[in-house]
C-alpha positions in Angstrom: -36.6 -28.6 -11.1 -38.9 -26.9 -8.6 -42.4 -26.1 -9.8 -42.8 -22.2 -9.4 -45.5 -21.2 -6.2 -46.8 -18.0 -5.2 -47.9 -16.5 -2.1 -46.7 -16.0 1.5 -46.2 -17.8 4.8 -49.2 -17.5 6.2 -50.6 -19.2 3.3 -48.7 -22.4 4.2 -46.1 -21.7 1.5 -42.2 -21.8 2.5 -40.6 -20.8 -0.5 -40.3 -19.6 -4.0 -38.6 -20.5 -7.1 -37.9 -19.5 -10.3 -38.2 -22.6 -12.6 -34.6 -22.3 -13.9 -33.9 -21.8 -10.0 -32.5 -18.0 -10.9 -34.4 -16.5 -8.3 -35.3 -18.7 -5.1 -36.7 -16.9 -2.0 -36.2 -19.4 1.0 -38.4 -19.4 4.2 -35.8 -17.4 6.3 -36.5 -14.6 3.4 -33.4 -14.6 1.9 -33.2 -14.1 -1.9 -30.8 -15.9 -4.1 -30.5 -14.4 -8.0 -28.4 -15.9 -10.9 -27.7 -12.6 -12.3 -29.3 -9.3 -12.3 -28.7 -6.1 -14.7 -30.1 -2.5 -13.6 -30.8 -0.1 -16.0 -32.0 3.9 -14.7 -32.5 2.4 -11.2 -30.7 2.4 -7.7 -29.3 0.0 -5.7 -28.7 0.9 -1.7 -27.9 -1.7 0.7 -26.9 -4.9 -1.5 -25.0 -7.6 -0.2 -23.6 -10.0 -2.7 -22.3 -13.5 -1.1 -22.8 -13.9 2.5 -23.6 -11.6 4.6 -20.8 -11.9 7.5 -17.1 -12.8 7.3 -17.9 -16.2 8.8 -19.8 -16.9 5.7 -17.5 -15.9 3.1 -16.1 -13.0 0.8 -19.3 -10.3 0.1 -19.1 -7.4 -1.1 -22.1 -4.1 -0.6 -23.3 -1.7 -2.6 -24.9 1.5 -1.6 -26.8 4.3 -3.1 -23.9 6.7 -1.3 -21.5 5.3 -4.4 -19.8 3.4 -1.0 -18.4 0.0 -1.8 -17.6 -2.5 1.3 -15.1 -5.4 0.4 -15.7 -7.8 3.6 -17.8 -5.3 5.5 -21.6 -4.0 5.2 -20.5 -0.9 6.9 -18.5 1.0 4.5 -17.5 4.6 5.3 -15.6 5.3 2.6 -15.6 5.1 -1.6 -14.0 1.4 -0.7 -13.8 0.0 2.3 -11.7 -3.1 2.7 -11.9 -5.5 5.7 -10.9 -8.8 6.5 -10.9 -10.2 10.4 -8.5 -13.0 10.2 -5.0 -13.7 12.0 -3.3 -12.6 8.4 -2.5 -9.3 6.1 -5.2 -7.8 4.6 -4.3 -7.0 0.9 -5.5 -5.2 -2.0 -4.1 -6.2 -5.2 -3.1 -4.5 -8.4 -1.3 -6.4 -10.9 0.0 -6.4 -14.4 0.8 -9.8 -15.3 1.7 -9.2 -18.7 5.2 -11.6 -20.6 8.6 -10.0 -20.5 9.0 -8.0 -23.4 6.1 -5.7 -23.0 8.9 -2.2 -22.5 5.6 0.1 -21.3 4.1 -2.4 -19.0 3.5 -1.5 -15.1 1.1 -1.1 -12.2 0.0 2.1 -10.9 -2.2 3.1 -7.8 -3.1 6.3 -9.2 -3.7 9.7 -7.1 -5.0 13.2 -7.9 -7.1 16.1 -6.6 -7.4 19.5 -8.0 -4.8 19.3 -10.5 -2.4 17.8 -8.6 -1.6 13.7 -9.2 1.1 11.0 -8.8 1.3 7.1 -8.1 2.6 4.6 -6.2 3.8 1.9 -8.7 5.9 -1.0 -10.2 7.9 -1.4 -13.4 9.6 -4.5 -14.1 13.5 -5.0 -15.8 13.0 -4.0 -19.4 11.1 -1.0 -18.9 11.0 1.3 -21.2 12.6 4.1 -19.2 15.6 2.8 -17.0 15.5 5.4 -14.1 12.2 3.7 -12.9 13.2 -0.5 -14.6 12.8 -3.2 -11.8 11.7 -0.6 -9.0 9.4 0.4 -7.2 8.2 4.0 -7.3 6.6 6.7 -5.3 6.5 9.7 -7.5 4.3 12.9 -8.1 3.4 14.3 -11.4 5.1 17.8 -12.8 1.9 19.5 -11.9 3.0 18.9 -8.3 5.3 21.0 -5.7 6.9 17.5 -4.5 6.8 14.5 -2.0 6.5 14.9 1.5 7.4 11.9 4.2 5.0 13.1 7.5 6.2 11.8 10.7 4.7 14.6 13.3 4.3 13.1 16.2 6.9 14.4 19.3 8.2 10.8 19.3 8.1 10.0 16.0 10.3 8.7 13.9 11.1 7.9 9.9 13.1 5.0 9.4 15.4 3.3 6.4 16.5 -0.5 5.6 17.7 -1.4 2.7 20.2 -4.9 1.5 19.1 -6.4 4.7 16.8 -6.1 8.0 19.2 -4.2 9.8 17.9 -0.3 9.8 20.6 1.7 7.7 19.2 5.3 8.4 16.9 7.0 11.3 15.8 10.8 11.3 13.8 11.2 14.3 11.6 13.5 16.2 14.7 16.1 17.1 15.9 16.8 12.9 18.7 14.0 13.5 19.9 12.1 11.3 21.8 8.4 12.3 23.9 6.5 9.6 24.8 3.3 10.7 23.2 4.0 14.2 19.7 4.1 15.7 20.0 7.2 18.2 22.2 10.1 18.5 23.5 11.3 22.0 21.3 12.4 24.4 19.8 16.1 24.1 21.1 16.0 20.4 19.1 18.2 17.9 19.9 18.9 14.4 23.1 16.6 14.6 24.0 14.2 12.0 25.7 10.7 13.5 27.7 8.3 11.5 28.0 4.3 12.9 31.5 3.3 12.7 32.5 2.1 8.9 34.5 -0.3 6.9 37.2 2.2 5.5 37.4 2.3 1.9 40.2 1.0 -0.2 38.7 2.7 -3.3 38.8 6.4 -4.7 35.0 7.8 -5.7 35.4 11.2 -7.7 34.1 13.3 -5.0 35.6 12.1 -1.3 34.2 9.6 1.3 33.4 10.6 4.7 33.7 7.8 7.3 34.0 6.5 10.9 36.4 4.2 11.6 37.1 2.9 15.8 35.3 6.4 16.9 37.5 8.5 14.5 36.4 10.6 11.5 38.4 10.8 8.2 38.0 12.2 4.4 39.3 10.4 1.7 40.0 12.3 -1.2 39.4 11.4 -4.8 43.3 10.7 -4.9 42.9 8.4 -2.0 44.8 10.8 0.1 43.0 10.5 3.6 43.0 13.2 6.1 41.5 13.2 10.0 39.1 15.4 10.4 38.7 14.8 14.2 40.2 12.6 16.7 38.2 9.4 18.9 
């Protein structure tokens, strides 16, 4: 245990320490605390852990009510960085047992009376339109949801059961099924990749292509051309 010393550097002395070693101050001026509880005061500028990336996870507080994850320059509420050759996450998790029907995690939203979430619900939710999804939803006090893509060669893209892109709309209203670009100087057009034709009846109809060709099957399975390759 360190015997506790007072004074500065000029007065020969390199460093300070608590006796229980809860606060040491060592000669480059740097001040290491245990613990530390404030009550009615402020705290603007403190780094906890190292102080760069290199040295470890810090995080900073400032009297702004900003909050920097990885960074002592945050611009926002909570700022979040992390300069390595990986992703970058921020976790919310529920790990709760199977069993638990109302369980789920939520990254919650609102402003001015309007809210909604991005979350996750697992198998025996409680209500089975949102069970083992994943859901981006806004709250009744809400006109909807709206996907923004505006840029003049934008584009918003679909995948689902594999990698391979099942659905584009892009920057001229399209809209591809089973294809990544309609023709050239297309606006507004919908255009459908070539199908596997359907054996089955639905109890609507089924519009497909098949080699270049457009057909409606019926919900008797009668099928009719509707235009020609």
């Amino acid at each position: 245990m360190t015997t506790p010393v007072y004074g500065n550097e000029s007065q020969g002395i390199s460093s300070i320490n608590a006796p229980d070693n809860s606060i040491i101050i060592d000669p480059t001026g740097d001040v290491n605390i245990a613990s530390i509880i404030v009550t009615g005061g402020t705290l603007d500028g403190v780094v906890i852990g190292g102080v760069t990336p290199a040295a470890g996870s810090f995080t900073t507080l400032y009297a702004s009510g900003n909050v920097g994850i990885g960074t002592t320059n945050p611009t926002q509420k909570l700022a979040v960085q992390e300069d390595l050759n990986a992703i970058t996450i921020v976790s919310v998790s529920n790990a709760v047992a199977t069993g638990n029907v109302n369980a789920g995690a939520r990254f919650a939203l609102s402003c001015n009376g309007n809210s909604g979430y991005l979350g996750v619900h697992p198998s025996d939710y409680n209500w089975g339109l949102l069970a083992d999804r994943m859901v981006m939803s806004v709250d009744s006090n809400s006109a909807g949801i709206t996907l923004l893509a505006p840029g003049a060669t934008q584009d918003i893209r679909f995948f689902a059961g594999s990698s391979n892109e099942s659905m584009r709309i892009d920057s001229s209203g399209n809209v591809n099924i089973g294809l990544t670009a309609a023709a050239a100087s297309s606006a507004g057009v919908i255009t459908l990749g070539n199908g596997t034709t359907p054996t089955a009846n639905v109890s609507g109809g089924t519009i497909y292509v098949s080699g270049g060709a457009l057909y409606y099957r019926g919900s008797s399975g009668t099928v009719t051309t509707l235009g020609v390759a």
